[in-house]
Phi, psi and omega in degrees: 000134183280129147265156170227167175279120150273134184299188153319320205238029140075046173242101175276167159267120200275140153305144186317292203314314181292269210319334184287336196240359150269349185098021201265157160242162159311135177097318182287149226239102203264149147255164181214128164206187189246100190270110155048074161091325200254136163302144196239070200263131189240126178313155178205165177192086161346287176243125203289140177256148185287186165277131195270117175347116150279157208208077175316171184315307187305293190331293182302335143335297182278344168276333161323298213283301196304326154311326174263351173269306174309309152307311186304336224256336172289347197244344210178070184303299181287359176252358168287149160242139172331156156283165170278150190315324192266358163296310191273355156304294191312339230253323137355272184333289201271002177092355176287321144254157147318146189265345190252354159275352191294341184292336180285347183252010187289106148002314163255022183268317183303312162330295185297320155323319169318285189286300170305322166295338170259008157315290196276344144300341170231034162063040171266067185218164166268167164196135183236143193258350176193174215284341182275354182243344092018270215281333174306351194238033146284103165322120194308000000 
């Protein structure tokens, strides 16, 4: 069984092993409370974190590739490239997109994403002031 020293500032270090087999991290959020004599310290979690995905080798490969597309595409929309069906499974998969978002970040959706930002960088766009001046200038 581990002991620990309460510091100066009435502070202890929860040992590797306990934190590793209760789940604890920096930042989480502990109850402390007093059972018949004894401390009781319990894991508390504000927003439930999801169970972190296994991933076999490829995968984690394709999550890699997936991780520099998704920033660049964040840093830089028109100079960027799409994901792959299998980038955006994995990427799915670990919570890094939405699993109902995944078509937006799919290459040929990006594609499209492309040619309008550079619609509107080089002012081939329109602006309508309200949804009637929109459908009047819709062709009959």
């Amino acid at each position: 069984m581990p002991y620990v020293k309460v510091g100066p500032r009435h502070q202890i270090t929860i040992p590797q092993e306990v934190r590793k087999s209760a789940g604890i991290r920096a930042g989480d959020l502990l109850e402390i409370v007093v059972q018949r004599g004894r401390i009781v310290i319990t894991p508390q979690q504000v927003v439930r974190r999801p169970a972190a995905a296994k991933l076999s080798r490829e995968e984690q490969q394709v999550l890699l590739s997936a991780r520099k597309k998704i920033e660049a595409i964040q840093r830089d929309l028109v100079h960027s490239t799409g994901l792959t069906q299998a980038e955006a499974d994995v990427a799915a998969k670990v919570g890094l997109i939405a699993e109902d978002q995944k078509w937006w970040w799919l290459e040929e959706w990006q594609k499209g994403e492309r040619e309008v930002e550079r619609d509107f960088a080089e002012g081939n766009v329109e602006l309508f002031e309200d949804a009637e001046s929109f459908l009047d200038a819709l062709p009959s």
